[in-house]
N, C-alpha and C positions, 0 to 999 in steps of 0.2 A: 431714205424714203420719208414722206410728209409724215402724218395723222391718220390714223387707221382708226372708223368707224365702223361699228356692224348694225343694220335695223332690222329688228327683228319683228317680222310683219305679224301680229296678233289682232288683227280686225276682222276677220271674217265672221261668215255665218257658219260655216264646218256641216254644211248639209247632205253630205256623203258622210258625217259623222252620227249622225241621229238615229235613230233607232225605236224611239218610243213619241209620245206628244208633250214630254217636259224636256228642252232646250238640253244639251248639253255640252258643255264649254272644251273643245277638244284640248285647249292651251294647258287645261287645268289636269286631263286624264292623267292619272298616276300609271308611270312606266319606271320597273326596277325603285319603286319608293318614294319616285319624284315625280311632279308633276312636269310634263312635256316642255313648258315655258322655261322651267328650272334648266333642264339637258340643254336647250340653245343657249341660253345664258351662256354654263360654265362651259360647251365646248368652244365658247370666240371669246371668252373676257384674256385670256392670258394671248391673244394675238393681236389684240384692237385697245385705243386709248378711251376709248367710249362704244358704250352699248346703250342703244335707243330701242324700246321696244314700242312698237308702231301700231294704235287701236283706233277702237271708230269713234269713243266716246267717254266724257272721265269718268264714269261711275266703273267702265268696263277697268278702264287704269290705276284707278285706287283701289279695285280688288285686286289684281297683276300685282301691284307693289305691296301690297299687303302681302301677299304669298311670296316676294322673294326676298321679305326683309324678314321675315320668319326663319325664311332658309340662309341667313346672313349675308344676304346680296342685298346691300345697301347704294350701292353704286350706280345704279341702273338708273337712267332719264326714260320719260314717257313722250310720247307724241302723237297728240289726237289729231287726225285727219281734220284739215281746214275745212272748215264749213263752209265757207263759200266757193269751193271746188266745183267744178258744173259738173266732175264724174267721182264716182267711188270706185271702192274697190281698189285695186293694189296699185294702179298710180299716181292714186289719190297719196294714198300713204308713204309711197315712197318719195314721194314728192314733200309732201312734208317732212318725211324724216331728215332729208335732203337739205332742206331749207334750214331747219335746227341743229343740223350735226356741227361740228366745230375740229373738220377733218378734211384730208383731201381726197381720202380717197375711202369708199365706203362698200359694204359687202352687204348686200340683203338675202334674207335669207327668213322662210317661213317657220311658225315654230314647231311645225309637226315632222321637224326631220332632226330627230335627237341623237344620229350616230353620227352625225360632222363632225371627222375629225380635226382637231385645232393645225394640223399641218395643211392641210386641203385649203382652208380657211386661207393659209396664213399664204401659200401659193394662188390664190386667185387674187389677191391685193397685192401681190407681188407682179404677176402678170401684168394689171392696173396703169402700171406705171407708163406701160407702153401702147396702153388702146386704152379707147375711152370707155369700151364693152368688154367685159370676161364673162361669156358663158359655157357653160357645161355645155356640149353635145354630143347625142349617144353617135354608134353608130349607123344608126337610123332614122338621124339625123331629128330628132326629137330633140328641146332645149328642155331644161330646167328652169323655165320664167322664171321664177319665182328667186333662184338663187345667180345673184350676177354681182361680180367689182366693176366698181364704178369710176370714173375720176369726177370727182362732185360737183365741182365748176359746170364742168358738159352737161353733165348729167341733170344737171337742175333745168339747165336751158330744155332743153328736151323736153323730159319731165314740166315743165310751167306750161311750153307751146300742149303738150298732147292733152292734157286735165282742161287748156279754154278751147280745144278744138274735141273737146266730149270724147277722146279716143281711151279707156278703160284698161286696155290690156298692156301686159309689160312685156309683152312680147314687139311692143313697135319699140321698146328699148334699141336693141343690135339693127332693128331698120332703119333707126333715123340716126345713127350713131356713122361717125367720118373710118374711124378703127377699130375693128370689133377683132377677139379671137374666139373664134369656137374651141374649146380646148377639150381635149376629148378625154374621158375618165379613162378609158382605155388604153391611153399613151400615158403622159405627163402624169396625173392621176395616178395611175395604180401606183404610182412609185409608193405614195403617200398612203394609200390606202390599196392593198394588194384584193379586199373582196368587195371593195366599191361598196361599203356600208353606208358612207357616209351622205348615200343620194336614200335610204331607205325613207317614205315619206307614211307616217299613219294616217291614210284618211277612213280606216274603218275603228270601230270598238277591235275588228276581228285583228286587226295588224297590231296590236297592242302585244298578244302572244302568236303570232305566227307573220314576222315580218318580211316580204318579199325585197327581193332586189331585182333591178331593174334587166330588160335584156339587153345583150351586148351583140347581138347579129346586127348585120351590114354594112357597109362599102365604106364608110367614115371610120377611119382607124388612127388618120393623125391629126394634130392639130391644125386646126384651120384659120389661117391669119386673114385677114379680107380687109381693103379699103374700101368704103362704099362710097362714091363720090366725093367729092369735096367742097361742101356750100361753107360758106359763111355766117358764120354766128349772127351780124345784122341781120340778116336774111329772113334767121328764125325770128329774131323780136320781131320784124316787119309782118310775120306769117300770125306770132301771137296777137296782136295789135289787130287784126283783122275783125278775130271771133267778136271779143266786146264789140267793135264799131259797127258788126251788123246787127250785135243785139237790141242796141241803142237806136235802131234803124236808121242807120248813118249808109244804108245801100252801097249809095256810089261810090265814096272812099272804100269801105271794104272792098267791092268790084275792083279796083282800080290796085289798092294792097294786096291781092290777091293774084289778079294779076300778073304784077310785079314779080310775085313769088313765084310760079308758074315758071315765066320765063327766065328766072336767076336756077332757080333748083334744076331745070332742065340741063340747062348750058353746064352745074356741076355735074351733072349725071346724075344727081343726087335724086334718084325715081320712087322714092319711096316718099319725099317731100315733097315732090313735083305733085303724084297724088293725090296726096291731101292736102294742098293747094287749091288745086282743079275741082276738088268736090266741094271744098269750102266756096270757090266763085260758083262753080253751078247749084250748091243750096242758096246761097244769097242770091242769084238772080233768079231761082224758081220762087224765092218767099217775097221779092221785089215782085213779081211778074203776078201774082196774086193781090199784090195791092192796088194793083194799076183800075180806074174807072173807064179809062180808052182802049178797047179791045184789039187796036192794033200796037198800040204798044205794048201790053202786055203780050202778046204773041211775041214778037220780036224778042221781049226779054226771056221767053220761056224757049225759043227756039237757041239762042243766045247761054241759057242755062244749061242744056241738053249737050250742047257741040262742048262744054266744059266738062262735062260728065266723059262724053267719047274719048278728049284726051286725056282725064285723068284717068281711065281705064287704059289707055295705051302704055300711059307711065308705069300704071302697075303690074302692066304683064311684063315691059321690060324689067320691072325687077324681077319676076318670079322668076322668069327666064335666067334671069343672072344666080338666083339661089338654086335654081334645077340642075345648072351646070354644079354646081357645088355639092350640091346632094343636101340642102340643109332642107330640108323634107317638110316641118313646121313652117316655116318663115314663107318656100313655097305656096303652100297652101293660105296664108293668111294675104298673101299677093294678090293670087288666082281670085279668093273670096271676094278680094277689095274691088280685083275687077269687075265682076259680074257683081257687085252691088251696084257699081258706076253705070254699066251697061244697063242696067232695071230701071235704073232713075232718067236715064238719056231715050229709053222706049215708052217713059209713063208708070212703069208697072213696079216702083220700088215699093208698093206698100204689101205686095205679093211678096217678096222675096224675103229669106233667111241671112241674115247678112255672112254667119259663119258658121253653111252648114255641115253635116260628116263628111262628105265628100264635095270635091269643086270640080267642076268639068273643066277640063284645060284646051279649049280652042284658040 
């Protein structure tokens, strides 16, 4: 097997960690002696040929390495979130980390889960080799965004398109990926870790002395192998190349690349990028159709905008449809979500709507 990388996400804000009105740094909370950043560390350095710890900014990383070279981890690289990213937040950063690793296959993982064990670790990069996605799913079909193996090539591609298409969440990782596995802790897992410690996550002061583990009810018991379409790599550069050229108000071309993309991701089934396709042409010609001084052109182009909206919601019911049958219950619901955003923007009323609220009606 290649180069085993692990990034270890440390940018957030930790605001289910707060407590009072002085900040405080969950990376840094002392659990069994050590501070939390420390436990990620040492549970992947003896499985991985490099470990990146992934922040939003240097001052935040020259404290991070100040604290792990105290604790004689010397070895550890930093990696600040690119600044000219159009989104934050975690695929902001795994994207960078992505871009800087010097591996092929990489394992993220947040730093507020300090019982991963290094066999867990060393079996999801093992996985790797064969899908371009290894994630965790319970059996209620809930993912572990946050912790996934990657194969880094894909994964960057992805990762680049979803940060200039403003998409934030790491959970469109396994949607826009060709070969995913859901691997269930359940199955495979507990060999490694028989009381699934290894998923225990602190997001309170209070999980520091009283840490919970996760539930293991429902219908997801084995692992779950999945092709999700089959698009082509061009495809995605053609789909990335879009965002900048509408920003630049280059309209038509991105219309036109967009397009393009629509009817290539369709044809792979690939309906999670047929989608966002479809919403990137119908934002571009609803922000075209606002420039326009001739009111029947601009009509046209906002009627034009709207009919791209309906079918990017079709694309993403047929994915959700496709995750429903599977039971993967999260991926579902961020489907369903994406449609009825499309659908609010195709009726006028997207500045009304939640894009991903607690529940999603599924008509």
């Amino acid at each position: 097997m290649g180069k085993r990388a692990a990034l270890i996400l440390a940018g957030g804000k930790a605001r289910r960690f707060q407590t009072g009105e002085e900040w405080q740094d969950k990376a840094l909370a002392p659990l069994h002696g050590k501070p939390l950043l420390v436990h990620a560390v040492e549970n992947v350095a003896g499985v991985v040929d490099e470990v990146l710890v992934c922040v939003n900014d240097e001052e935040r990383g020259a404290k991070y390495a100040d604290v792990l070279k105290s604790g004689g981890h010397t070895g550890v690289g930093f990696v600040v979130d690119e600044q000219n990213s159009l989104v934050k937040g975690p695929n902001a950063a795994i994207m960078s980390g992505l871009r800087l690793a010097h591996a092929d296959y990489c394992l993220t993982l947040p730093c507020d889960m300090p019982f991963l064990k290094p066999k867990v670790a060393d079996y999801l990069l093992n996985e790797a080799s064969d899908y371009q996605v290894v994630v965790p799913m319970w059996p209620n079909g809930r993912l572990e965004t946050l912790m996934m193996a990657l194969q880094r090539k894909s994964a960057l591609q992805i990762a680049d398109c979803l940060c200039h298409l403003n998409r934030p969440r790491s959970d469109d990782f396994p949607r826009g990926a060709e070969k995913v596995l859901f691997t269930s802790p359940v199955d495979a897992i507990k060999n490694f870790d028989p009381e699934l410690t290894s998923f225990i996550n602190i997001n309170s002061p209070r999980d520091l002395t009283h840490p919970e583990n996760r539930h293991t009810h429902g219908p997801v018991k084995k692992n779950l192998p999945l092709t999700i379409g089959k698009h082509a790599a061009s495809t995605l550069k053609t789909l990335r190349l879009g965002a900048p050229t509408a920003e630049k108000a280059g309209f038509v071309e991105a219309q036109q690349l967009f397009s393009v993309c629509v009817r290539s991701f369709e044809e792979a089934e690939s309906f999670f990028w047929a989608g966002v396709a479809g919403e990137s042409l119908g934002e571009t010609l609803h922000r075209h159709s606002k420039l326009q001084h001739e009111s029947v052109v601009a009509t046209e182009l906002d009627f034009e905008g709207k009919e791209a909206f309906r079918v990017a919601a079709n694309d993403y019911r047929l994915e959700a449809e496709m995750f429903d049958e599977y039971n993967c219950r999260l991926l579902s619901e961020r489907a369903w979500a994406d449609k009825a955003w499309c659908e609010s923007w195709a009726m006028g009323k997207h500045s009304h709507i939640h894009r991903y609220p607690p529940k999603v009606a599924r008509n």
